[in-house]
Z-matrix of the N, CA and C atoms (Angstrom, degrees):
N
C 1 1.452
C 2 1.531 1 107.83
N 3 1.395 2 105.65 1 129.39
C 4 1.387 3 106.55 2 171.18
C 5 1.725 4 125.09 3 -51.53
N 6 1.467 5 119.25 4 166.86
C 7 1.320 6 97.71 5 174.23
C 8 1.551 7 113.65 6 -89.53
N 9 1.592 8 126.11 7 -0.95
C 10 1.407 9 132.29 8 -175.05
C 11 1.418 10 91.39 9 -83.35
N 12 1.561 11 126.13 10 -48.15
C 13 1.409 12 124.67 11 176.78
C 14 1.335 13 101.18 12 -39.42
N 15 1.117 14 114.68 13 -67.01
C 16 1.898 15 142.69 14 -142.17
C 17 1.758 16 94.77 15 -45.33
N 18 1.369 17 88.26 16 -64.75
C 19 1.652 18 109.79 17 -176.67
C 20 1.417 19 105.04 18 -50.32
N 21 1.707 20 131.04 19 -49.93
C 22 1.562 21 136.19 20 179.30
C 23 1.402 22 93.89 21 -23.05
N 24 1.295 23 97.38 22 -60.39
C 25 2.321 24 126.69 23 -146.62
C 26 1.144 25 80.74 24 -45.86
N 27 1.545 26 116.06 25 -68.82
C 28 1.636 27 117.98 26 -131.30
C 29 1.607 28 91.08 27 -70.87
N 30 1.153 29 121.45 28 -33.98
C 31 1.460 30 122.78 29 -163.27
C 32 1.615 31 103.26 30 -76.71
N 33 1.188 32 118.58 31 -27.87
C 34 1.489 33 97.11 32 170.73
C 35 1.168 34 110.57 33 -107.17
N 36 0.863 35 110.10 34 7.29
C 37 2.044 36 108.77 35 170.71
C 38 1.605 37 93.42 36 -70.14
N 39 1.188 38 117.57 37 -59.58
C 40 1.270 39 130.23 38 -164.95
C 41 1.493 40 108.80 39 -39.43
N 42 1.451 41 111.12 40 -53.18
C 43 1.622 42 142.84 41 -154.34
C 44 1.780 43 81.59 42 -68.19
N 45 1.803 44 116.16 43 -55.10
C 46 1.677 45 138.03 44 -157.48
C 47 1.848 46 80.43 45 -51.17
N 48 0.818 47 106.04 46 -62.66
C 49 1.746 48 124.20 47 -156.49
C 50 1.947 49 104.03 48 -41.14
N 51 1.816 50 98.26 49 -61.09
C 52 1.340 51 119.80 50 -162.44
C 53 1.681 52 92.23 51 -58.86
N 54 1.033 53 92.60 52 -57.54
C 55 2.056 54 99.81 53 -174.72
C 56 1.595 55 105.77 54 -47.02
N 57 1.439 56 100.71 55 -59.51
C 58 1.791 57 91.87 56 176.63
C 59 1.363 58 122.35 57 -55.36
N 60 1.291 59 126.53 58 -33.19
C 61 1.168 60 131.18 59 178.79
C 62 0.797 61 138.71 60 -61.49
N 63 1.709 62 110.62 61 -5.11
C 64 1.226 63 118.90 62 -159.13
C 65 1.703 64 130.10 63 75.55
N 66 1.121 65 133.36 64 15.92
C 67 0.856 66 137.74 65 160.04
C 68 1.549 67 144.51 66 -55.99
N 69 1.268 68 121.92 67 66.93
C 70 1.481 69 111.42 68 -173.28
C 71 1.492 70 125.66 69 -111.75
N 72 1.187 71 122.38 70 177.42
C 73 1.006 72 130.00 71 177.57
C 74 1.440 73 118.27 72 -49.56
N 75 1.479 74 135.45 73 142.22
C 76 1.530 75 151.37 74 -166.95
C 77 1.239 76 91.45 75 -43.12
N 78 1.905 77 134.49 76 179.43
C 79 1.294 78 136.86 77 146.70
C 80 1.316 79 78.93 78 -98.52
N 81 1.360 80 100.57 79 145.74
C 82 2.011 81 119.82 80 162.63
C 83 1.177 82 114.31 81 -24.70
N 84 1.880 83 85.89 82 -62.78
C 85 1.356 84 110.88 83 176.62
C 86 1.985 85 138.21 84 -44.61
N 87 1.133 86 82.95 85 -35.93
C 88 1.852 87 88.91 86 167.67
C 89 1.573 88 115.59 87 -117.78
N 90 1.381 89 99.02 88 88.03
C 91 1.263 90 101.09 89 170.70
C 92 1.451 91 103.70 90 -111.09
N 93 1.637 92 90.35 91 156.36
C 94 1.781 93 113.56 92 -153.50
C 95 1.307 94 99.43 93 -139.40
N 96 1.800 95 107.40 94 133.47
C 97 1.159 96 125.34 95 -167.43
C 98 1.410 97 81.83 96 -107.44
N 99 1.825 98 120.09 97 144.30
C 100 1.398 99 125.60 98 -171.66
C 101 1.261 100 107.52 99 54.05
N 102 1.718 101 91.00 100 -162.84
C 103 2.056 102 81.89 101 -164.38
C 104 1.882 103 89.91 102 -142.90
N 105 1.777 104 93.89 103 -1.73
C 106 2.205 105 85.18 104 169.91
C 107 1.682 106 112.70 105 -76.29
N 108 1.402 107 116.93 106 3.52
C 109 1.459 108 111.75 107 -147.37
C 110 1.392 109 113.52 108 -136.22
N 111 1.236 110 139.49 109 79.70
C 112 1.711 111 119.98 110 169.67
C 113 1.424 112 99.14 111 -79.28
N 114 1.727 113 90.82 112 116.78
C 115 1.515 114 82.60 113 168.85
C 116 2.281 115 93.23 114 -121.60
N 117 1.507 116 105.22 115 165.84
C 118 1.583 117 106.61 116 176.86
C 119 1.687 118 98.81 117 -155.98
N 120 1.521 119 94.43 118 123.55
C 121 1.269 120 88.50 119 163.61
C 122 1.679 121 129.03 120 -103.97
N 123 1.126 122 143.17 121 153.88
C 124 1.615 123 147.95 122 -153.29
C 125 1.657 124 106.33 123 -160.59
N 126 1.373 125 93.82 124 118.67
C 127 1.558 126 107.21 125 174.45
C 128 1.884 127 93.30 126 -88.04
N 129 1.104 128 105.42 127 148.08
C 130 1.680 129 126.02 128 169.86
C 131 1.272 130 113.95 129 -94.49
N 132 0.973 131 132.62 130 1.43
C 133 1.854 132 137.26 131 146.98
C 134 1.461 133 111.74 132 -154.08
N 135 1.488 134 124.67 133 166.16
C 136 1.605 135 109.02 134 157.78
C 137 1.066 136 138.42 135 -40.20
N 138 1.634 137 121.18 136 126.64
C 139 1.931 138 101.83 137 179.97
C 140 1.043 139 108.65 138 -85.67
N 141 1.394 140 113.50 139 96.68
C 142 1.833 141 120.26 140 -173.85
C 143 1.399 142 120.22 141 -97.25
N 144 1.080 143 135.22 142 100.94
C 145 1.840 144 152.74 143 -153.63
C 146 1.532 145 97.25 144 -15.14
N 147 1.095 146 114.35 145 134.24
C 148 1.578 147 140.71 146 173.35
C 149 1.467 148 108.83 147 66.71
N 150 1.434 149 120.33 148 18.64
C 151 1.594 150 123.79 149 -164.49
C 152 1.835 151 105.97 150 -108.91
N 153 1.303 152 150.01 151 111.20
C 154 0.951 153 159.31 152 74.62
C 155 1.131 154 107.88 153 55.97
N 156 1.410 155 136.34 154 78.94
C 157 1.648 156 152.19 155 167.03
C 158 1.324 157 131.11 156 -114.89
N 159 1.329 158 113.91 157 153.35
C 160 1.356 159 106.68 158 165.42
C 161 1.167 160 129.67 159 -106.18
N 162 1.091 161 125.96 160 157.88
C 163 1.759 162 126.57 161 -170.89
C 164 1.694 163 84.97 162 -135.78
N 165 1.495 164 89.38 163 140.06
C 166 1.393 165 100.79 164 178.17
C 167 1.749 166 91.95 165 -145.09
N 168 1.618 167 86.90 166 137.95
C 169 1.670 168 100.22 167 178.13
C 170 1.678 169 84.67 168 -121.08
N 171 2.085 170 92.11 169 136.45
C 172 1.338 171 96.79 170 167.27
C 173 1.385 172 106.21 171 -104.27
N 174 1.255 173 124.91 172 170.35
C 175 1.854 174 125.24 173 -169.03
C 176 1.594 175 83.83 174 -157.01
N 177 1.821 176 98.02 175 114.35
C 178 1.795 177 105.31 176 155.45
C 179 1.900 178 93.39 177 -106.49
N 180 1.118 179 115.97 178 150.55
C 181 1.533 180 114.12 179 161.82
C 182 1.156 181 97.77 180 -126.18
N 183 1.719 182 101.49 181 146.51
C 184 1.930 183 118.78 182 169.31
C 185 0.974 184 111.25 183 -99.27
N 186 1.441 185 128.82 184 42.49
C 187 1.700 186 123.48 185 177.39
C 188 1.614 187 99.85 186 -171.20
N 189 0.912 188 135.91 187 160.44
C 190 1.543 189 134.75 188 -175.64
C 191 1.453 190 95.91 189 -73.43
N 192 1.470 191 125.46 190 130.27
C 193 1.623 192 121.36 191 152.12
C 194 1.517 193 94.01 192 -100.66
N 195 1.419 194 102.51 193 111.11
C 196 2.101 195 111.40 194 138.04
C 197 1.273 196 108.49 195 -73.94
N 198 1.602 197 95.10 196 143.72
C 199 1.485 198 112.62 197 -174.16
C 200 1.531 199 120.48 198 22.12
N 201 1.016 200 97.17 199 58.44
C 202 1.809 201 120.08 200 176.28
C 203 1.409 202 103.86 201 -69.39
N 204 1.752 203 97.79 202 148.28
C 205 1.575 204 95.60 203 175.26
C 206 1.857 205 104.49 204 -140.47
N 207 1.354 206 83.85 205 120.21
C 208 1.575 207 103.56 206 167.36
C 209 1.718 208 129.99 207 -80.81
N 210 0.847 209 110.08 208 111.55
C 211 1.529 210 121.45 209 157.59
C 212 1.396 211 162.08 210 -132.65
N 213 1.484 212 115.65 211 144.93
C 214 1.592 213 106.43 212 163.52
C 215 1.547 214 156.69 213 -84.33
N 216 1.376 215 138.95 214 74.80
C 217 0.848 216 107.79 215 -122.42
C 218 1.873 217 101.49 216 -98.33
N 219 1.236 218 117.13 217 151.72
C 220 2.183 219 84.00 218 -162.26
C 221 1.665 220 74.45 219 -130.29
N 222 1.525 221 103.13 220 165.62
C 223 1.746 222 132.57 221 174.62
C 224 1.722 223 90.20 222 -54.16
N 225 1.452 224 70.84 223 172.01
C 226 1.875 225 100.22 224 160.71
C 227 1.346 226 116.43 225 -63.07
N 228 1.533 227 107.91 226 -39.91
C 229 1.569 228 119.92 227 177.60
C 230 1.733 229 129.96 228 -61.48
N 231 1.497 230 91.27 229 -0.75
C 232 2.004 231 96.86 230 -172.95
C 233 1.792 232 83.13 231 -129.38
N 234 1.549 233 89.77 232 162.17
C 235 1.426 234 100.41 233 161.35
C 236 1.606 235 105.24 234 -131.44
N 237 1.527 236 119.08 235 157.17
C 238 1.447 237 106.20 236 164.14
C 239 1.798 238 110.60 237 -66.73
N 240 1.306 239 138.88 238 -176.17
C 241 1.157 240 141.93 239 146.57
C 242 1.073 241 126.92 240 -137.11
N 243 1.482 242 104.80 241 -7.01
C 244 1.586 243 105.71 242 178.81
C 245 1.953 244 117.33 243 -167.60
N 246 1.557 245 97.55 244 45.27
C 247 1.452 246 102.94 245 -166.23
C 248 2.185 247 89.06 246 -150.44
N 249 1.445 248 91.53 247 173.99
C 250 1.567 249 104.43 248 160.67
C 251 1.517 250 85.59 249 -126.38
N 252 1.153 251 115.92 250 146.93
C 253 1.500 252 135.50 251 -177.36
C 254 1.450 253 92.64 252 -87.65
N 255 0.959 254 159.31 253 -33.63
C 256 1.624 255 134.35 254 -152.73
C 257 1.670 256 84.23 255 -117.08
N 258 1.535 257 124.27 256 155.69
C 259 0.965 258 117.63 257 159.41
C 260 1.949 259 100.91 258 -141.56
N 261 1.160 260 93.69 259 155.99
C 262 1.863 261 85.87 260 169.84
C 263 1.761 262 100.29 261 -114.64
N 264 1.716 263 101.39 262 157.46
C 265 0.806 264 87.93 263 175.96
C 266 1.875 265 88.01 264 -173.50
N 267 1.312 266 125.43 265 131.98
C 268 1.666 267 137.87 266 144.59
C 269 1.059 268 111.57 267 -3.42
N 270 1.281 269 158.77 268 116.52
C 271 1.533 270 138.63 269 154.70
C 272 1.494 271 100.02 270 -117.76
N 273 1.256 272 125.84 271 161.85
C 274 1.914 273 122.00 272 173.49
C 275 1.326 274 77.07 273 -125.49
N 276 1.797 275 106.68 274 159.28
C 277 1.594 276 136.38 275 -171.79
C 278 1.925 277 94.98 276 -72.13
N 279 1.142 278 71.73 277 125.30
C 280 1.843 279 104.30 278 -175.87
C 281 1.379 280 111.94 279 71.25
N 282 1.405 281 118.36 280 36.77
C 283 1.301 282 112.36 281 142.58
C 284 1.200 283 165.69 282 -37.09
N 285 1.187 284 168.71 283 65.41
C 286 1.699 285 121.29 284 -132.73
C 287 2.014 286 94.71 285 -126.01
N 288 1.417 287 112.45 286 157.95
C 289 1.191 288 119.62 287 178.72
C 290 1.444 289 108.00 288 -155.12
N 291 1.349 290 115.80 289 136.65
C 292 1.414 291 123.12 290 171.95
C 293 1.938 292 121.50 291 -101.68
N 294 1.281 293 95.98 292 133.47
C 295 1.512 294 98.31 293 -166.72
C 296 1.820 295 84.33 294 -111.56
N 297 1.560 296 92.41 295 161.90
C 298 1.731 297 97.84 296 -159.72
C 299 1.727 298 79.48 297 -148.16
N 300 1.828 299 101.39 298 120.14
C 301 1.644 300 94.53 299 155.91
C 302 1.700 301 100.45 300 -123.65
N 303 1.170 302 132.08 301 178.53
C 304 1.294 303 149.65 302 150.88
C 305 1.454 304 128.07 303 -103.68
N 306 1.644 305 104.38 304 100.05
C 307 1.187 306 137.61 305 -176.27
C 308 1.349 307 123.92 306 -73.55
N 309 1.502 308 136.82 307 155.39
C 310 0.791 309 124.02 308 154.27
C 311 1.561 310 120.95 309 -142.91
N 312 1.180 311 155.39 310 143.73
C 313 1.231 312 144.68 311 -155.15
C 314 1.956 313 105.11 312 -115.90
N 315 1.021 314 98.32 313 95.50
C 316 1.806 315 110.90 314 164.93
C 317 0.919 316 140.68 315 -87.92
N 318 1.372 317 106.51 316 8.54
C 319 2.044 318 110.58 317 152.40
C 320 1.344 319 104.39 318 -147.96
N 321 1.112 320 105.84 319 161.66
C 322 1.597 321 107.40 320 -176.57
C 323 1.654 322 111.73 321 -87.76
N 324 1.244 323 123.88 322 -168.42
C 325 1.561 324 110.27 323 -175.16
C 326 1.749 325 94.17 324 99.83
N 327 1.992 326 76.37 325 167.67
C 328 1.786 327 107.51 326 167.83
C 329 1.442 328 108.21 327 -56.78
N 330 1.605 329 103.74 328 157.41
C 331 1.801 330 103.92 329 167.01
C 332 1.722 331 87.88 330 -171.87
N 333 1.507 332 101.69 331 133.28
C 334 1.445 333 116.85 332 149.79
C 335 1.417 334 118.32 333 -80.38
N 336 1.409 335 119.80 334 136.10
C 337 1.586 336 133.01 335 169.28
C 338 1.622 337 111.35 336 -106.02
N 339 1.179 338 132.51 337 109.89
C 340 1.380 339 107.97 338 160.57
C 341 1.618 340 121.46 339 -112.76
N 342 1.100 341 122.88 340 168.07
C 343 1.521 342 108.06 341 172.35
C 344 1.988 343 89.94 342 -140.41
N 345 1.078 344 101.80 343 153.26
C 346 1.476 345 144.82 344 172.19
C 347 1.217 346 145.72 345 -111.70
N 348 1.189 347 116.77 346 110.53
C 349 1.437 348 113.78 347 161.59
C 350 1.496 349 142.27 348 -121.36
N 351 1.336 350 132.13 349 131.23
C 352 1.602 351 130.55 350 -135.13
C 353 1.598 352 99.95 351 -147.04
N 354 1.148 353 110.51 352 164.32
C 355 1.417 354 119.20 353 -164.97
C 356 1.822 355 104.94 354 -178.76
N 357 1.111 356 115.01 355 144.32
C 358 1.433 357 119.85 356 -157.04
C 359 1.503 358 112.73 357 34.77
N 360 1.367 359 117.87 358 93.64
C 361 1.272 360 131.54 359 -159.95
C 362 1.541 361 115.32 360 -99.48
N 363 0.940 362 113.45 361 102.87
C 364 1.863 363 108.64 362 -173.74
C 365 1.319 364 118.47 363 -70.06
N 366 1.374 365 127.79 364 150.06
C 367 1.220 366 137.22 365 -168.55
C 368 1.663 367 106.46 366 -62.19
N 369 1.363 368 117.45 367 148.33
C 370 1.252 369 119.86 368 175.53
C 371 1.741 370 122.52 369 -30.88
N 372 1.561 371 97.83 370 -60.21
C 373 1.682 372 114.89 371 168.74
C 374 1.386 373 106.64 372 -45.05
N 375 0.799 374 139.68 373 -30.84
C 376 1.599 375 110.92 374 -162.72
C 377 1.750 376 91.56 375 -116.91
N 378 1.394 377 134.52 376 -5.49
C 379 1.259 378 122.00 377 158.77
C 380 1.437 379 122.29 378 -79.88
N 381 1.418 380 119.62 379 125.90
C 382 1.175 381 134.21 380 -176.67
C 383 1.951 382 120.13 381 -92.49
N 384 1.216 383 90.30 382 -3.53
C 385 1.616 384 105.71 383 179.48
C 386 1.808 385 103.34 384 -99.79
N 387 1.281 386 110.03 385 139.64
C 388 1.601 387 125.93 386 169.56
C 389 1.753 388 111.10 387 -104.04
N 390 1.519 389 120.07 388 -3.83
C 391 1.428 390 115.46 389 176.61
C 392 1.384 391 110.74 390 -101.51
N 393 1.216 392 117.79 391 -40.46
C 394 1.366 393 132.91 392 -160.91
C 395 1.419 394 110.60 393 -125.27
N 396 1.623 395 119.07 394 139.67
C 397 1.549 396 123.61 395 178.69
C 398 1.192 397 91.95 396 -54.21
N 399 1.560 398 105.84 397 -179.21
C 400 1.264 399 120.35 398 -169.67
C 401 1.566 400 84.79 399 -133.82
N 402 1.444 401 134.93 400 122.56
C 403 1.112 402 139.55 401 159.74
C 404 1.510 403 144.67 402 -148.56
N 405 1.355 404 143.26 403 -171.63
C 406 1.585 405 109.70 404 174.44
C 407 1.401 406 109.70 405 -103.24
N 408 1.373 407 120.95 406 12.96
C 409 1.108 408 121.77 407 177.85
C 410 1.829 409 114.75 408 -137.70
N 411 1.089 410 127.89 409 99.16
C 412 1.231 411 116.65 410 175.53
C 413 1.224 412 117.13 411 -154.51
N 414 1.616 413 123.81 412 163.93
C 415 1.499 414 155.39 413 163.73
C 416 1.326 415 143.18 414 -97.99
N 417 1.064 416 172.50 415 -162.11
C 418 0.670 417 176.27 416 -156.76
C 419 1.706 418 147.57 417 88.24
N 420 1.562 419 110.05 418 176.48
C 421 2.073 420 104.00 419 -159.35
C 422 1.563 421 94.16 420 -172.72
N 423 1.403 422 88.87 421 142.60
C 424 1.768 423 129.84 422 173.67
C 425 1.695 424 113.37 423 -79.72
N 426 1.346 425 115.50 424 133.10
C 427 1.779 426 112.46 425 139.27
C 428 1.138 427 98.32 426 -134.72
N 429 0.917 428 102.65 427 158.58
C 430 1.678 429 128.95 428 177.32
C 431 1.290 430 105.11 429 -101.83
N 432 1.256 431 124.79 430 150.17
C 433 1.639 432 113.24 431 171.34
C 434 1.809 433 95.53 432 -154.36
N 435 1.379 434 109.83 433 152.23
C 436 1.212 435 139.70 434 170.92
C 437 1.729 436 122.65 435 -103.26
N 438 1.137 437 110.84 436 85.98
C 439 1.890 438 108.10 437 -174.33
C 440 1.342 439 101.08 438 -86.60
N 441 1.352 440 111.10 439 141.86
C 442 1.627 441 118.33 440 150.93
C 443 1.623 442 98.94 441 -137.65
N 444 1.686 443 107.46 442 -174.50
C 445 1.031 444 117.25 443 -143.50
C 446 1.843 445 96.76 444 -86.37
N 447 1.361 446 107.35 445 -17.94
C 448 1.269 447 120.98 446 166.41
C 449 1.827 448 138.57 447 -120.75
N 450 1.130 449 108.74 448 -5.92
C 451 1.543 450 119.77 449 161.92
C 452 1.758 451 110.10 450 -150.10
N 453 1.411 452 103.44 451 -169.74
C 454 1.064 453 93.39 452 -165.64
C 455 1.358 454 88.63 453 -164.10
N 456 1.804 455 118.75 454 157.58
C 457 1.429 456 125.93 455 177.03
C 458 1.393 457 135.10 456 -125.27
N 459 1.236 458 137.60 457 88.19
C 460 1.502 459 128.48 458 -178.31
C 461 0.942 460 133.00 459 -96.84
N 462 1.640 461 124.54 460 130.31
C 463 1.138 462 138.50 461 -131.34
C 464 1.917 463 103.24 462 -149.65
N 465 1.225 464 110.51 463 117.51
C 466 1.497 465 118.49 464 -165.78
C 467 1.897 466 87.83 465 -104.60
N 468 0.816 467 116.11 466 -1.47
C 469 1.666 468 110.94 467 173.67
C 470 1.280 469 114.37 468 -75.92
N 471 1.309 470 130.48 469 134.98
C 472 1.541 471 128.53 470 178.65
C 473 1.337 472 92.02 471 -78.78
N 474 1.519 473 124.15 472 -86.33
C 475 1.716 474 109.29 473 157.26
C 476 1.887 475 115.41 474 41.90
N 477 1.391 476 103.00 475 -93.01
C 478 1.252 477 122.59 476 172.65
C 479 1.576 478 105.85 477 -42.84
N 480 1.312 479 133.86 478 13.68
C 481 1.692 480 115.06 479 -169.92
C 482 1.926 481 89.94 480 -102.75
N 483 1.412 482 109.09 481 -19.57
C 484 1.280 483 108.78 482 -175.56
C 485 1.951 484 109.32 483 -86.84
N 486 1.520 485 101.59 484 7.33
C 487 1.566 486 88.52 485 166.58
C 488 1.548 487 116.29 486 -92.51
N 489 1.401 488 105.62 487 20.61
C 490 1.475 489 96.76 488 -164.74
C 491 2.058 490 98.12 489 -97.83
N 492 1.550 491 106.62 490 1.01
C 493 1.746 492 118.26 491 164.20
C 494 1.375 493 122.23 492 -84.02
N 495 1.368 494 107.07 493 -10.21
C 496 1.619 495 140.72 494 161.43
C 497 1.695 496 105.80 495 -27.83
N 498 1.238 497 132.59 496 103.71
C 499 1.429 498 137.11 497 -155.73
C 500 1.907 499 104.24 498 -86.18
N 501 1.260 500 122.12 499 -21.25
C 502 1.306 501 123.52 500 -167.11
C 503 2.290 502 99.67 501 -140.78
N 504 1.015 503 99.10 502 131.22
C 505 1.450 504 112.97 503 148.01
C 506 1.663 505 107.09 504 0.07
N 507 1.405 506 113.16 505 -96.41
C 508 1.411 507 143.77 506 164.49
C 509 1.712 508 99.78 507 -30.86
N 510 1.340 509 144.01 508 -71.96
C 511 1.082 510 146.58 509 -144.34
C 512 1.854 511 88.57 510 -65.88
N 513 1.663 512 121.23 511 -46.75
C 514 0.833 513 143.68 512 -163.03
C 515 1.737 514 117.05 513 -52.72
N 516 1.574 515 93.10 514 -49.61
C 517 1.417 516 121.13 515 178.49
C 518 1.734 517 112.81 516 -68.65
N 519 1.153 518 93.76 517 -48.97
C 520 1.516 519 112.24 518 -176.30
C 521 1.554 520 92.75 519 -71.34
N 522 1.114 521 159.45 520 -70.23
C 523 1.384 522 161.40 521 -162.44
C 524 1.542 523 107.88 522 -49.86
N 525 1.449 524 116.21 523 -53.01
C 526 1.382 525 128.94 524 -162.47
C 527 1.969 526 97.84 525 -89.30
N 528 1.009 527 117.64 526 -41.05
C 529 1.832 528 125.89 527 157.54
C 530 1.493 529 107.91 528 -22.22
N 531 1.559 530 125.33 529 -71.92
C 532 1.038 531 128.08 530 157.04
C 533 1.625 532 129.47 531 1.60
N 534 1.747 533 105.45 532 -58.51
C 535 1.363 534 103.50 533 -177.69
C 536 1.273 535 103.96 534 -142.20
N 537 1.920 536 115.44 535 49.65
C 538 0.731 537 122.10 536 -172.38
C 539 1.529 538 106.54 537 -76.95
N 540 1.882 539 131.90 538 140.67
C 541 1.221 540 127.36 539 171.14
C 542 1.804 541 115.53 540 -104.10
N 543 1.262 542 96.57 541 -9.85
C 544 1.493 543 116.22 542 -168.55
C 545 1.466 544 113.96 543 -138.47
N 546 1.416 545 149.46 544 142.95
C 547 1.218 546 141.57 545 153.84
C 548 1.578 547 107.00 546 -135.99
C-alpha cells in the first residue's frame, strides 16, 4: 500500500470510529465555554415582567472541581427573589448538578444571562477579565431573552445579541423568533 493510500485508511478509519462512537455535532443549545464544563441555563416558563420563575443552570464537569464555584450572573433587567446566585460546591469528573434560582424580570427589553462554572480560582490580580472568574478550570453559556409586559423570548443564539438594535417592539420579536428555543 502506498503511503498516500496508507494515510486515506487511517483517515477514514478514524472518521469509521468517531461515527460509531457516537460522536455528533454540539446541540445549539449547549454551548460551552472551555472544555472542563457543560454548563446550560433553562427558564421553566417565560420570564414575563413582574412574574416569579425559575432559572435553572445545569453543570456536568469532566474533571473534578474542588471547591468549585457556580454561577448566575443576570442583567439589570431580572432580580434574584429567592436564591444566592453563586453557589460552591465538590463536583467529581462526570458529574452533573442542577442549581435552581427564582427570577424575576423588572423591566421589559433585551438582557444577557450567563451562568458559570470555575474551579481553581485565581486571585483578583492576576485576572484581567471583569465578566467572568478568572480560573484554571472553567465553563460556561449565554441566553438572551426578550421581556414584555405579556410574553417573553429565549434565545441561546449569540446571533440574537444584535436584535437588541431592533428599532420597534415587533422588529425585536421577529429577530429573536429566528432562534427562538423557548416562547
Amino acid at each position: 500500500m502506498t503511503g498516500e493510500r496508507w494515510g486515506f485508511a487511517v483517515f477514514a478509519g478514524l472518521v469509521l470510529v468517531l461515527l460509531v462512537s457516537g460522536c455528533t455535532e454540539t446541540n445549539p443549545s449547549q454551548q460551552t465555554i472551555g472544555r472542563d464544563a457543560f454548563v446550560q441555563l433553562s427558564f421553566m416558563e417565560p420570564p414575563i415582567l413582574g412574574k416569579d420563575v425559575n432559572l435553572v443552570m445545569h453543570v456536568k464537569v469532566f474533571t473534578d472541581y474542588n471547591d468549585g464555584e457556580f454561577g448566575i450572573n443576570l442583567s439589570s433587567n431580572f432580580i434574584t427573589v429567592d436564591c444566592n446566585p453563586v453557589w460552591k460546591a465538590d463536583l467529581l469528573d462526570d458529574e452533573e448538578r442542577n442549581f435552581t434560582c427564582i427570577v424575576r424580570a423588572i423591566k421589559k427589553g433585551y438582557s444577557e444571562i450567563s451562568g458559570y462554572a470555575a474551579s481553581d480560582i485565581l486571585p483578583e490580580s492576576e485576572c484581567p477579565s471583569k465578566t467572568y472568574r478568572c480560573a484554571r478550570k472553567i465553563g460556561g453559556t449565554e441566553v438572551y431573552v426578550y421581556v414584555d409586559e405579556d410574553s417573553a423570548i429565549v434565545s441561546d443564539n449569540p446571533e440574537s445579541y444584535g436584535c437588541q438594535n431592533a428599532q420597534t417592539t415587533e422588529e425585536v420579536k421577529n429577530c429573536m423568533r429566528i432562534s427562538s428555543v423557548s416562547q
